[in-house]
mmCIF file of the C-alpha atoms, coordinates in Angstrom:
data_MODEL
# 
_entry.id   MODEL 
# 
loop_
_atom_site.group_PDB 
_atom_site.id 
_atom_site.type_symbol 
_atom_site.label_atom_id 
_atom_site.label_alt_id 
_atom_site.label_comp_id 
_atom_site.label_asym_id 
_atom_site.label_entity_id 
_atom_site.label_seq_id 
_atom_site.pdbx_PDB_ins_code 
_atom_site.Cartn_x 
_atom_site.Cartn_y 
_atom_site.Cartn_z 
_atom_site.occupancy 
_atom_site.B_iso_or_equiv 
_atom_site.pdbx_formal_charge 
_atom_site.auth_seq_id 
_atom_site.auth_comp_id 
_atom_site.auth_asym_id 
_atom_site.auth_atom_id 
_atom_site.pdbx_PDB_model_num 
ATOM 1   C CA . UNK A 1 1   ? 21.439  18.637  -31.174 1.00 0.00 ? 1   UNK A CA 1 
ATOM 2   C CA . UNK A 1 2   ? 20.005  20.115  -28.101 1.00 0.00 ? 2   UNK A CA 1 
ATOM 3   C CA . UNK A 1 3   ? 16.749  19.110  -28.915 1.00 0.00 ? 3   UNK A CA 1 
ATOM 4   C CA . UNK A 1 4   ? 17.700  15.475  -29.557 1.00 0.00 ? 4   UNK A CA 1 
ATOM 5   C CA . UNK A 1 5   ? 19.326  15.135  -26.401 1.00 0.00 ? 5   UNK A CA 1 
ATOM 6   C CA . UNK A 1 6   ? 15.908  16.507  -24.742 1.00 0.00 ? 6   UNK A CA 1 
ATOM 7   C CA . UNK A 1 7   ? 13.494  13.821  -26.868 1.00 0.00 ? 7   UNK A CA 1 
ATOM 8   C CA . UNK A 1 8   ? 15.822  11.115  -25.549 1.00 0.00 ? 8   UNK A CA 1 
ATOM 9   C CA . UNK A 1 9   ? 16.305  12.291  -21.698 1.00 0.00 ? 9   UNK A CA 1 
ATOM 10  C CA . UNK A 1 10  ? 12.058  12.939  -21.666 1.00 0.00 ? 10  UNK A CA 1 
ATOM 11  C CA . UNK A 1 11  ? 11.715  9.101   -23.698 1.00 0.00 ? 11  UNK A CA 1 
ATOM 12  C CA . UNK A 1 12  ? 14.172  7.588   -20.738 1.00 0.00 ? 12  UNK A CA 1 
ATOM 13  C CA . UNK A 1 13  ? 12.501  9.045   -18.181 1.00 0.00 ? 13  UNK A CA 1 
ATOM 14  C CA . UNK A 1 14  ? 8.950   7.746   -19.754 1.00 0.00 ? 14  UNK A CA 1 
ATOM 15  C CA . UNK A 1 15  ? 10.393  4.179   -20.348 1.00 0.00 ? 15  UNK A CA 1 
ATOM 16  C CA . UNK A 1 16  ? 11.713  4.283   -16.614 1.00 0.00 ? 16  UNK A CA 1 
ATOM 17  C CA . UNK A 1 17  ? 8.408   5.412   -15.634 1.00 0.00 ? 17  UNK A CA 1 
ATOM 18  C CA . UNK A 1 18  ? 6.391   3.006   -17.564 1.00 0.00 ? 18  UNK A CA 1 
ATOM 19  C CA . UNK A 1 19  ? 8.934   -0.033  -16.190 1.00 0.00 ? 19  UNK A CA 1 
ATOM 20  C CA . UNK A 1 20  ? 7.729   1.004   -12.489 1.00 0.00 ? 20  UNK A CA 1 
ATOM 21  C CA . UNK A 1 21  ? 3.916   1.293   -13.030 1.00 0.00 ? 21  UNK A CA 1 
ATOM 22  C CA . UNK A 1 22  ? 1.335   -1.620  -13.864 1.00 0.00 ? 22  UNK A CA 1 
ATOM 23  C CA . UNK A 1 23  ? 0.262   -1.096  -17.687 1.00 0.00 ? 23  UNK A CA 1 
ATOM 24  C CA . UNK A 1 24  ? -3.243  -1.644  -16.532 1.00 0.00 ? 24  UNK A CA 1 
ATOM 25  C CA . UNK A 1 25  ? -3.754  0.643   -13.634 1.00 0.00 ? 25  UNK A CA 1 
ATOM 26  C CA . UNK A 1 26  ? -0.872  3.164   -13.449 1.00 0.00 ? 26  UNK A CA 1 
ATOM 27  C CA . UNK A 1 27  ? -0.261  1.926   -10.117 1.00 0.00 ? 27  UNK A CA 1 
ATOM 28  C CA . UNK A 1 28  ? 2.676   0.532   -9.029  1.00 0.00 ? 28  UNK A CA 1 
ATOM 29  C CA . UNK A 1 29  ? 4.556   -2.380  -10.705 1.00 0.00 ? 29  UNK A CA 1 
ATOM 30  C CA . UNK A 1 30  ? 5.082   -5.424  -7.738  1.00 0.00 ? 30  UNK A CA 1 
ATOM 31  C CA . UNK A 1 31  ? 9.298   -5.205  -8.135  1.00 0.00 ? 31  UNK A CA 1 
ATOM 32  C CA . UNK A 1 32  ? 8.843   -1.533  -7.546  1.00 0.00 ? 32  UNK A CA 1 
ATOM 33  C CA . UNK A 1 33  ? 6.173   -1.659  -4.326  1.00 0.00 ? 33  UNK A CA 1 
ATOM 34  C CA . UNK A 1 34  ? 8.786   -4.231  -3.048  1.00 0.00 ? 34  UNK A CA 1 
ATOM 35  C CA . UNK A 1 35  ? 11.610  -2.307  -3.367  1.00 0.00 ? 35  UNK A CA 1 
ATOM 36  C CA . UNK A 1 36  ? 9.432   0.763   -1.325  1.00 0.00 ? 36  UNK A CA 1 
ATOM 37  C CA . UNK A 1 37  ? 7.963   -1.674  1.071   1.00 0.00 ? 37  UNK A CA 1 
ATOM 38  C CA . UNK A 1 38  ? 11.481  -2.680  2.190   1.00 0.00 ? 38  UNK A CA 1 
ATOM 39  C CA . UNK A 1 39  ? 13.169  0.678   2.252   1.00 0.00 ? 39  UNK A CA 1 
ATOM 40  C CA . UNK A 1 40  ? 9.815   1.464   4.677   1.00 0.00 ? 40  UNK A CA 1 
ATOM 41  C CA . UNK A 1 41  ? 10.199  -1.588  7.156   1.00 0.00 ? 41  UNK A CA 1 
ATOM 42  C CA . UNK A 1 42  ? 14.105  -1.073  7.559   1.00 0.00 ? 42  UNK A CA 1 
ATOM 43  C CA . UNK A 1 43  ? 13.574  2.856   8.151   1.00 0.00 ? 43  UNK A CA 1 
ATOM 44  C CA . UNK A 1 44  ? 10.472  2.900   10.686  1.00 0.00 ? 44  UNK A CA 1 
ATOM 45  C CA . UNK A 1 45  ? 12.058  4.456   13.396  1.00 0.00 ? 45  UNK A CA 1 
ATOM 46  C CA . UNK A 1 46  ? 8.508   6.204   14.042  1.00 0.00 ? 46  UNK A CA 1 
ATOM 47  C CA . UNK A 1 47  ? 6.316   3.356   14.835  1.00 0.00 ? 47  UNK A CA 1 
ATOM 48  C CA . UNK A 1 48  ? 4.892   0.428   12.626  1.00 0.00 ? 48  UNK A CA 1 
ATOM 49  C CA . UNK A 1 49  ? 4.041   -0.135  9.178   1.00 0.00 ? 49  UNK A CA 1 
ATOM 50  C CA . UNK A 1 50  ? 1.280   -1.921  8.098   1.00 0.00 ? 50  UNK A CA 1 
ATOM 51  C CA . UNK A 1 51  ? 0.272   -3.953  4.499   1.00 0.00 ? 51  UNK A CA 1 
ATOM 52  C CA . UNK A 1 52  ? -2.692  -4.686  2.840   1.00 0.00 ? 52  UNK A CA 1 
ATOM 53  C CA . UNK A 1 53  ? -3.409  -7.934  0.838   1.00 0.00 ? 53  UNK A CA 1 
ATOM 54  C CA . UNK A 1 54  ? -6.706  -6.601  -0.743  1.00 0.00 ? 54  UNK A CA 1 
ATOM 55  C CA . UNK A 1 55  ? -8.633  -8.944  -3.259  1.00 0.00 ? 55  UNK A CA 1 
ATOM 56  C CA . UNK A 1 56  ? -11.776 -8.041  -5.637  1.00 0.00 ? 56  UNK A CA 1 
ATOM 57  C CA . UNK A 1 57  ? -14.311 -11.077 -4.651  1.00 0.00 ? 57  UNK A CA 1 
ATOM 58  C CA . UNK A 1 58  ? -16.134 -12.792 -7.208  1.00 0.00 ? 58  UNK A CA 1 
ATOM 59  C CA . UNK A 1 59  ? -14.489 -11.306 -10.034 1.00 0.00 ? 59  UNK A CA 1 
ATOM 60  C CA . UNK A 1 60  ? -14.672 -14.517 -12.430 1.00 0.00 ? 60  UNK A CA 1 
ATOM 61  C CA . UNK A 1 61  ? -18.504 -14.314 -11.387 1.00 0.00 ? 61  UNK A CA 1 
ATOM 62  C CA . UNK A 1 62  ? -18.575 -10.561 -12.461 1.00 0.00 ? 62  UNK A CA 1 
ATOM 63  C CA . UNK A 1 63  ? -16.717 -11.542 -16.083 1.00 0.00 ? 63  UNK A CA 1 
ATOM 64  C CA . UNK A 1 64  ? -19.073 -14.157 -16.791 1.00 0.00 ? 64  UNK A CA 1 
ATOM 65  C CA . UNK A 1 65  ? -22.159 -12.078 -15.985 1.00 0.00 ? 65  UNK A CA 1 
ATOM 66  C CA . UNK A 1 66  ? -20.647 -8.600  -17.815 1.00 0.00 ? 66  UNK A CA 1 
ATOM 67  C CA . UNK A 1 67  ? -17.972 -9.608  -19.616 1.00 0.00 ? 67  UNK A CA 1 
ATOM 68  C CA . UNK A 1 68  ? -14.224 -8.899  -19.490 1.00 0.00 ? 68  UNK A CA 1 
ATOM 69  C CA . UNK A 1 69  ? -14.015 -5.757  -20.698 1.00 0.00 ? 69  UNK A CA 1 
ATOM 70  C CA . UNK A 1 70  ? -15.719 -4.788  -17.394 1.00 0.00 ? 70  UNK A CA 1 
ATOM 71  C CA . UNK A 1 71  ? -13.888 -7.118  -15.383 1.00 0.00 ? 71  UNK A CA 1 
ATOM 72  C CA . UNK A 1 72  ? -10.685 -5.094  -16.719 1.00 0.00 ? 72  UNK A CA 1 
ATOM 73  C CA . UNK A 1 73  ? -12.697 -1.118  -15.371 1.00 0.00 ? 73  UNK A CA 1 
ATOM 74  C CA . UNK A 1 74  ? -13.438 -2.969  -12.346 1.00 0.00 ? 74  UNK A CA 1 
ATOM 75  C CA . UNK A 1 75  ? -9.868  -3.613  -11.833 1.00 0.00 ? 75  UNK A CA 1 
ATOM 76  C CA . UNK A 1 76  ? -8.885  -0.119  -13.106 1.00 0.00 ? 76  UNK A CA 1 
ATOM 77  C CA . UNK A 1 77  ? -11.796 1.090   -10.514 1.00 0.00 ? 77  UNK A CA 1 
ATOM 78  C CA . UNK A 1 78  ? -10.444 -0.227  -7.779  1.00 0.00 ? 78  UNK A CA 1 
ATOM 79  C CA . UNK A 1 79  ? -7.192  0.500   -7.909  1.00 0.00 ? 79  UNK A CA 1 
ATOM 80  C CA . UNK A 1 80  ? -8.494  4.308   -8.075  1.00 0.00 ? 80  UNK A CA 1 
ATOM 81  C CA . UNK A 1 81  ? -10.357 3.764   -5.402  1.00 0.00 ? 81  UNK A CA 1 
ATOM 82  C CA . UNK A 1 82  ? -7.624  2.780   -3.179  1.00 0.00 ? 82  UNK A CA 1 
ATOM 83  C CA . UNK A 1 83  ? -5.365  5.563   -3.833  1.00 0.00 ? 83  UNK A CA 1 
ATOM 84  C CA . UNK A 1 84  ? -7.613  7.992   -3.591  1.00 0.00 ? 84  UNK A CA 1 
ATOM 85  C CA . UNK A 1 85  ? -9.298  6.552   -0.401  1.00 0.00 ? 85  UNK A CA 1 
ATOM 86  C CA . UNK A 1 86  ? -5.593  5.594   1.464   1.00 0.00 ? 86  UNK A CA 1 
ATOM 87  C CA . UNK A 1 87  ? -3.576  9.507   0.651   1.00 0.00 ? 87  UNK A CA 1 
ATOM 88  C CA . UNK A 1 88  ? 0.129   8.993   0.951   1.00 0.00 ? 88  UNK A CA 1 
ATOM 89  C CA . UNK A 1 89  ? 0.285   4.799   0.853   1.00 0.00 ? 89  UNK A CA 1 
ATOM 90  C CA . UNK A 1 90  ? 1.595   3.079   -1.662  1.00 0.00 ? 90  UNK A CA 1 
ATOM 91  C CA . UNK A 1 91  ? -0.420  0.614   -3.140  1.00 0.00 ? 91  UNK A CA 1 
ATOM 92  C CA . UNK A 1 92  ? 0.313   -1.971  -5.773  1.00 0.00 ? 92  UNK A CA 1 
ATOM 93  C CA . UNK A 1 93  ? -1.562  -3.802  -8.633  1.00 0.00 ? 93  UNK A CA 1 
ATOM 94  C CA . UNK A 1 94  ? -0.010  -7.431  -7.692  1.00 0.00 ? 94  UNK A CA 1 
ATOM 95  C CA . UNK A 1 95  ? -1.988  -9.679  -10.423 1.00 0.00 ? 95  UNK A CA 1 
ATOM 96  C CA . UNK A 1 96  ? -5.022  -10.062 -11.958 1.00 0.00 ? 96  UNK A CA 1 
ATOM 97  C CA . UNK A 1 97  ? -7.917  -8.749  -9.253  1.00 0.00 ? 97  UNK A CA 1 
ATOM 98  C CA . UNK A 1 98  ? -5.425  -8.426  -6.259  1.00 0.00 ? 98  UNK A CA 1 
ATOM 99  C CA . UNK A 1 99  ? -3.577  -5.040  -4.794  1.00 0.00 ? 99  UNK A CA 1 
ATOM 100 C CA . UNK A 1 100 ? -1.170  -4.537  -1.731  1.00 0.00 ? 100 UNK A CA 1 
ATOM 101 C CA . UNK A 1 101 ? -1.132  -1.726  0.472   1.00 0.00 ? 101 UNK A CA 1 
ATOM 102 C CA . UNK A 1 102 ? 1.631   -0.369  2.676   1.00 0.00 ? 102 UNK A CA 1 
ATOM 103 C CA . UNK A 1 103 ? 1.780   2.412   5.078   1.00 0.00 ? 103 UNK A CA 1 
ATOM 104 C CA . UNK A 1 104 ? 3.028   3.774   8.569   1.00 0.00 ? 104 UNK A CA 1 
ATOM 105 C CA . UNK A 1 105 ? 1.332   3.987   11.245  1.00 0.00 ? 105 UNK A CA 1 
ATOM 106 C CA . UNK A 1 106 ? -0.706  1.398   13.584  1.00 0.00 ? 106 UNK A CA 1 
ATOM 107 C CA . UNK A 1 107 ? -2.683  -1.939  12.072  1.00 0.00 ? 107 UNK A CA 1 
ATOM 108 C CA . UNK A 1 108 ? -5.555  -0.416  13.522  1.00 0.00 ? 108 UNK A CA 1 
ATOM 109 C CA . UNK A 1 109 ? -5.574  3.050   12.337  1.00 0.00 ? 109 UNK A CA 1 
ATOM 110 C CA . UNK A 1 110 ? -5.216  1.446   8.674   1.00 0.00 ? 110 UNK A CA 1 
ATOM 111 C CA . UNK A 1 111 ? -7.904  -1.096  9.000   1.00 0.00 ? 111 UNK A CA 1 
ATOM 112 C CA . UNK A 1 112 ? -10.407 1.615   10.322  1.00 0.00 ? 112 UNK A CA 1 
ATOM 113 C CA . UNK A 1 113 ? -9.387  3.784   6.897   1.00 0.00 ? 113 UNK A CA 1 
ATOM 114 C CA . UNK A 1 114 ? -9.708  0.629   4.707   1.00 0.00 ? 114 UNK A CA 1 
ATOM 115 C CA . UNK A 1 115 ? -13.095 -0.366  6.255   1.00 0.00 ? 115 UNK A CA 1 
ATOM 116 C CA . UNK A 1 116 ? -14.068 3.572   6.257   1.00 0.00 ? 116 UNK A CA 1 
ATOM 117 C CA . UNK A 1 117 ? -12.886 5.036   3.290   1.00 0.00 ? 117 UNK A CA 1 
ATOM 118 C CA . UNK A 1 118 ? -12.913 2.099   0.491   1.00 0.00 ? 118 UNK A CA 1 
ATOM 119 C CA . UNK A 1 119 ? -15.180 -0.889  1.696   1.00 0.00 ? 119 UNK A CA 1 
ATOM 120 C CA . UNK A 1 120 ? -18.121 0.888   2.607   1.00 0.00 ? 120 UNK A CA 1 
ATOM 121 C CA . UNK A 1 121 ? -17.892 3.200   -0.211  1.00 0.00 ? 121 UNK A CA 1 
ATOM 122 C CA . UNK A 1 122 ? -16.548 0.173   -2.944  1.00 0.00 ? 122 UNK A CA 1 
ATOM 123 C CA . UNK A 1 123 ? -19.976 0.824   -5.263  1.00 0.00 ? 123 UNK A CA 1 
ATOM 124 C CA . UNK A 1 124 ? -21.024 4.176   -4.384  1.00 0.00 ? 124 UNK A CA 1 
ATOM 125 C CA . UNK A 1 125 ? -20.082 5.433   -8.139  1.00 0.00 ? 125 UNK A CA 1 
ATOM 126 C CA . UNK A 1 126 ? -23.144 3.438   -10.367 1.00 0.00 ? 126 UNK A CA 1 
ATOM 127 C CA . UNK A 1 127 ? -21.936 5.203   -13.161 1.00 0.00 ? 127 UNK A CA 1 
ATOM 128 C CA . UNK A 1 128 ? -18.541 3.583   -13.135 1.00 0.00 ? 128 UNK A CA 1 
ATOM 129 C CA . UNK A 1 129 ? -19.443 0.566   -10.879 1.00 0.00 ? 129 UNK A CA 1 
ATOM 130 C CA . UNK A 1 130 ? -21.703 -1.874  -13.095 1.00 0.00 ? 130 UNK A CA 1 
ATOM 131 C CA . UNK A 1 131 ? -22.518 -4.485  -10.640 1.00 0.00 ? 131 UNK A CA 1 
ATOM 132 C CA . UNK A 1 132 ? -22.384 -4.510  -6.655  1.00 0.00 ? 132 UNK A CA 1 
ATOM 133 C CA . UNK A 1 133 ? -18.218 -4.681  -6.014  1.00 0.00 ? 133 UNK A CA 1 
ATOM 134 C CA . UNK A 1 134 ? -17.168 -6.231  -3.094  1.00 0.00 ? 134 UNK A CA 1 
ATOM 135 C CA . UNK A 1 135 ? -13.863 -7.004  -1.881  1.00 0.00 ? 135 UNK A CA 1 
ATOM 136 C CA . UNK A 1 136 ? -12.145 -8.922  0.590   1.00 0.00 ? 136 UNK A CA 1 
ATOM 137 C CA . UNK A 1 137 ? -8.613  -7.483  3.032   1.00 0.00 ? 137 UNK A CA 1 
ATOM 138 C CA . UNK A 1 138 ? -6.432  -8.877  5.256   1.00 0.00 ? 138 UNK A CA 1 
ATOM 139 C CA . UNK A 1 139 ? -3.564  -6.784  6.926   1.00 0.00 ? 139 UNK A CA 1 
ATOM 140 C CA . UNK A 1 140 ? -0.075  -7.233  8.846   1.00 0.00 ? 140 UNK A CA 1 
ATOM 141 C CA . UNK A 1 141 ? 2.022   -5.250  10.573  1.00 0.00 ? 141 UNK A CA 1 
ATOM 142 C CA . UNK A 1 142 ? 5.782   -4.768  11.255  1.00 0.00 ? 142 UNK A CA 1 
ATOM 143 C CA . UNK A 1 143 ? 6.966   -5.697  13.541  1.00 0.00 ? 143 UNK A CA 1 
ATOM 144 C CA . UNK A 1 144 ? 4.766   -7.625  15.634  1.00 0.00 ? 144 UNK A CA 1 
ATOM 145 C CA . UNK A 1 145 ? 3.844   -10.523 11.989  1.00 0.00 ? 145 UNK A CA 1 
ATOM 146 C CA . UNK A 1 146 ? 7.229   -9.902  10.563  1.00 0.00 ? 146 UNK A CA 1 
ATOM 147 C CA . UNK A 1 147 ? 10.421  -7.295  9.795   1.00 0.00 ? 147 UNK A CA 1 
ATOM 148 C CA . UNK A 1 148 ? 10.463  -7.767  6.367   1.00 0.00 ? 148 UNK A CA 1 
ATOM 149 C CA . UNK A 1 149 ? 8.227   -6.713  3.192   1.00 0.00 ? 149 UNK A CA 1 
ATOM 150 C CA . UNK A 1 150 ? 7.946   -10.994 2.713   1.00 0.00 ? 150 UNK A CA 1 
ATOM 151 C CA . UNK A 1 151 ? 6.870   -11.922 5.903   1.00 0.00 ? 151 UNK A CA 1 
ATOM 152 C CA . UNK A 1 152 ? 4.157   -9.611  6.124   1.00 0.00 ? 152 UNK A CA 1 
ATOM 153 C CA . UNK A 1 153 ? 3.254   -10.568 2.547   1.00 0.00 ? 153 UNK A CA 1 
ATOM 154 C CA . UNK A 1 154 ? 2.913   -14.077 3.660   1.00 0.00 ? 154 UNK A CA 1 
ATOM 155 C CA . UNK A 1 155 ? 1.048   -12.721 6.707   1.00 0.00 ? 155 UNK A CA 1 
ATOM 156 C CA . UNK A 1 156 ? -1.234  -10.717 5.381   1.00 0.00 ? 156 UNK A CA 1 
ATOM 157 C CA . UNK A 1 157 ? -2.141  -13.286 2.271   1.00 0.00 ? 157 UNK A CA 1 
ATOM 158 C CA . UNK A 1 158 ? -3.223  -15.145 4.969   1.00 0.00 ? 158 UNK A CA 1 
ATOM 159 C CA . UNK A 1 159 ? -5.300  -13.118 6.350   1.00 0.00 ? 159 UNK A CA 1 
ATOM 160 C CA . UNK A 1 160 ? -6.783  -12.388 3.006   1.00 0.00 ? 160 UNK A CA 1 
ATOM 161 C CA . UNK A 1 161 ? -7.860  -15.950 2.502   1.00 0.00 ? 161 UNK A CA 1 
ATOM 162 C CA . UNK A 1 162 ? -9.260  -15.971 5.843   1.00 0.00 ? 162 UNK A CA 1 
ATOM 163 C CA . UNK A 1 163 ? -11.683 -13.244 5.085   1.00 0.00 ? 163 UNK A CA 1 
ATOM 164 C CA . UNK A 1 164 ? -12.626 -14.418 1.658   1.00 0.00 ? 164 UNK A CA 1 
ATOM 165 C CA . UNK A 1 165 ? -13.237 -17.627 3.376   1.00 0.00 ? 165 UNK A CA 1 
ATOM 166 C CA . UNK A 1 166 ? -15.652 -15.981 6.198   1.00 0.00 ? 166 UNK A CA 1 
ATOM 167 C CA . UNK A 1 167 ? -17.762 -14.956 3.875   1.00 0.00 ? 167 UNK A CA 1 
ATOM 168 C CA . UNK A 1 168 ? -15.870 -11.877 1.545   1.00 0.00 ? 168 UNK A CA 1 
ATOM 169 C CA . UNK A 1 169 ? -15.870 -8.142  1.805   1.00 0.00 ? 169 UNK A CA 1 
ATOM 170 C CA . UNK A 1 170 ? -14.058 -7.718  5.367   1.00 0.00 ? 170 UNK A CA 1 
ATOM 171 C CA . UNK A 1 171 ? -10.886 -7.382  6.654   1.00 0.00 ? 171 UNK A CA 1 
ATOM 172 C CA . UNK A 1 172 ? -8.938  -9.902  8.439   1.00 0.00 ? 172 UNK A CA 1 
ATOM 173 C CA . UNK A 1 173 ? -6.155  -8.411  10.739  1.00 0.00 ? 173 UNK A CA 1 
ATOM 174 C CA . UNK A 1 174 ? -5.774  -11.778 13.427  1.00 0.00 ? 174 UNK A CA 1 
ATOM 175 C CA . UNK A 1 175 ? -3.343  -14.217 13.425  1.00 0.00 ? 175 UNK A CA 1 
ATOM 176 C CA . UNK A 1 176 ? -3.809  -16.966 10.187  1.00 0.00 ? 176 UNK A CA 1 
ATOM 177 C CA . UNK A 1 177 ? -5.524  -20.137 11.861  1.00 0.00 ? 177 UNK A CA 1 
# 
C-alpha cells in the first residue's frame, strides 16, 4: 500500500512538472514564466526587473537549407544556451523559435550579459551548431516601459522587431518607433 501511494505522489509530481516545462526544451512552459514574471514585477522592492523577447533569425532559412530535424536542436540549443549563459533568470520557450527572459536588476546590466555571454558566443559549439546561428533581442524594463509582466511583453516584442528589422542579431533596448 505504501508503495502505491509513493508511485502515485512521484507520477503527480512528474505530471505537475511536465505541465510547467515546454516538451521541447525543458524550459519553462509560457502560463508558468507568466505566473513568475508577475510574482517578480509586484515584489521588486530591490530595484528593476528586466525581460527579454529573444528570437532565432532566419530559422525558416536554416529548415530549408538543413532540414527540420535541425531546426528542432537549434531550438533545443538555444534555449541551453540561454540558461546556461543568464544563471538565476528565468527564461521561457514562448513558440516556435522565440524565448523570453526575465530577471532583476538594471536593463543595462542584462543587455551587457545577453550581448556578452549568449550573442557573441551563439555558434561557438560547431559540433552542436550546424550552421552560423544568429539571433535577434529586444529588452524592457519595469518600471520605467511598464509594471506588469504584459506591458513589458508588448514592450519588449517591440523592440524585438526593431532589431530583426535593423538588420538581426542585436539587441534593441530603446523606445519602439
Amino acid at each position: 500500500m505504501a508503495s502505491a501511494f509513493i508511485h502515485e505522489h512521484d507520477l503527480l509530481a512528474t505530471l505537475e512538472k511536465r505541465s510547467q516545462e515546454d516538451s521541447l526544451t525543458g524550459l519553462l512552459n509560457y502560463e508558468t514564466f507568466i505566473e513568475h514574471a508577475e510574482e517578480l514585477i509586484v515584489n521588486a522592492v530591490d530595484g528593476p526587473v528586466s525581460m527579454a523577447m529573444i528570437n532565432i533569425d532566419k530559422l525558416s532559412e536554416l529548415n530549408k537549407l538543413h532540414g527540420h530535424k535541425v531546426g528542432t536542436e537549434l531550438i533545443s540549443y538555444v534555449g541551453r544556451r540561454l540558461v546556461e549563459s543568464l544563471g538565476d533568470a528565468a527564461v521561457c520557450r514562448y513558440g516556435g523559435d522565440e524565448f523570453i527572459a526575465l530577471t532583476s536588476g538594471p536593463i543595462a546590466d542584462f543587455e551587457a550579459n545577453l550581448q556578452r555571454r549568449f550573442l557573441d558566443h551563439l555558434s561557438d559549439a560547431d559540433d552542436e551548431v550546424p550552421a552560423e546561428l544568429r539571433a535577434s533581442v529586444g529588452i524592457a524594463s519595469a518600471p520605467a516601459d511598464g509594471d506588469n509582466a504584459e506591458s513589458l511583453f508588448a514592450v519588449a516584442s517591440a523592440r524585438l522587431r526593431a532589431a530583426k528589422g535593423s538588420g538581426g542579431h542585436q539587441i534593441n533596448t530603446s523606445a519602439p518607433g
